[in-house]
Phi, psi and omega in degrees: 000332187293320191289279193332319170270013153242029126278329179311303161299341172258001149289304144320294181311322145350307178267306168316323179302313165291311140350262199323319175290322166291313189285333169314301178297347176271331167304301182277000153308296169335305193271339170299306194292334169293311178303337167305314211290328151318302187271047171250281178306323173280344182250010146295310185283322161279011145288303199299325217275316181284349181246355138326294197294318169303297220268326179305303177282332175297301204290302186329292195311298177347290185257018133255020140303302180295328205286002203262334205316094197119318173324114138252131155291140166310348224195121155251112194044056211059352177286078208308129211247144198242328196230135172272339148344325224259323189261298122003055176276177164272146201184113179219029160300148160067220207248015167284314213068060140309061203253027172232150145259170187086031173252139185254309184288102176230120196253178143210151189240148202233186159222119150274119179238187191029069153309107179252134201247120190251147197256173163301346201234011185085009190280180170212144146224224215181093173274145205268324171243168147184144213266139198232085214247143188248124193231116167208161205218155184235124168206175150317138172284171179179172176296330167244017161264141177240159178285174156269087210170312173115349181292169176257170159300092186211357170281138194347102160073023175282164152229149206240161150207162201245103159284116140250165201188160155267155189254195178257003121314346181060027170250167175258117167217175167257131201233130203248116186238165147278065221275359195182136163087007180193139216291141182268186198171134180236146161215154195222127198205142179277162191223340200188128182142160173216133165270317197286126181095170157328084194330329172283005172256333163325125152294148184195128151283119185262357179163146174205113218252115146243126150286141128270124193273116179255153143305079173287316190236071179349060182298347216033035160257155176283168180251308235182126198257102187239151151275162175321292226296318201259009162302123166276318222208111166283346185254041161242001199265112149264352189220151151233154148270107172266159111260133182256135174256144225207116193220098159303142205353242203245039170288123163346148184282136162234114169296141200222117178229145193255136158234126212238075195296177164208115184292332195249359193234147355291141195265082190289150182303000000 
């Protein structure tokens, strides 16, 4: 009987062993599976968090850039300047088109085609257009005007202008030129965007669409919002709206839109 009831027990004990080895592998299932999901969450929240922090620095530079549109200093190479006519010319150095004078303001609309848009579960889809419209401005340099680049403006009676644009990297970038008054000079730099890693890790522009707010009877109120295509008279655009569509990895594509008055256009005498 002694025998038979210490087979029993390690029979037992046996099974209780096992139970115990089961609910252990289901725990630690359990804890695998909680740490994906933390490091999911965490890392959807440090996507977000980086492309908030961009877009934080991109929109600032952006639209107090733009907002320079129009700057003349009173004082050109000691000449106390009477006309912004004067400065402001027909000018079709580097990438404005500047071809009225007294136009500060210039768009053009683009395309972007076969975009790939990457999904959560790994899937990819294909946007087939998606519009890549280009904003550039022209102004004086001065002590507290700045490049898009980040340098200041300052040399003597230059005139400067500014491009954003999307590139074929699917960055947001700028091309900071020196258009007048000075040895002219171009440098072209991403300001939003990633080449580097994986595409689906990547920040990307996926397209960027501007209105322009035009003035018809000059109230300085906007009338009326057109794209570059439908503009007549550039030296009536006082404001733009840009949107960006925009994908952080394999976060939904989101729109993000900037509105940018220009205090100084039309760069009236």
């Amino acid at each position: 009987m002694k025998i038979r009831d210490n087979t029993r027990q390690a029979g037992i004990g046996l099974v209780e062993m096992m139970v115990v080895m089961l609910l252990g592998l289901v725990m630690l299932g359990g804890v695998g599976s909680l740490y994906l999901n933390f490091k999911k969450t965490y890392q959807i929240q440090k996507t977000q968090g980086e492309l908030q922090d961009g877009f934080r620095y991109a929109g600032t530079l952006l639209t107090g850039i733009l907002r320079q549109a129009g700057y003349a200093s009173m004082q050109v190479n000691g000449t106390l300047l009477s006309n912004k006519a004067d400065v402001f010319t027909v000018n079709s150095v580097g990438t404005g088109n500047f071809t009225t004078v007294n136009q500060v303001v210039h768009g053009q609309q683009g395309t972007l085609t076969n975009v790939p848009v990457y999904a959560s579960d790994g899937s990819v889809s294909t946007l087939g257009s998606s519009p890549a419209d280009r904003i550039s401005i022209r102004f004086m340099g001065g002590t507290e005007i700045y490049r898009c680049l980040g340098g200041r403006a300052n040399l003597t009676g230059a005139q400067y202008s500014a491009t954003f644009r999307i590139n074929s990297n699917y960055e947001l970038e700028c091309v900071d030129e020196v258009v007048a008054g000075a040895p002219t000079e171009t440098e072209t730099d991403q300001l939003l965007g990633e080449t580097a890693g994986p595409a689906n890790a990547r920040t990307r522009m996926l397209g960027m669409t501007v209105w322009y707010g035009e003035d018809t009877n000059g109230d300085g109120s906007v009338d009326r919002y057109r794209r570059a295509s439908s503009v007549s008279d550039w030296r009536r655009i006082i404001s733009a709206r840009i949107d960006f569509l925009v994908q952080a990895g394999l976060l939904a594509p989101k729109r993000i839109s900037y509105h940018v008055n220009f205090p100084n256009s039309p760069a009236a005498g």
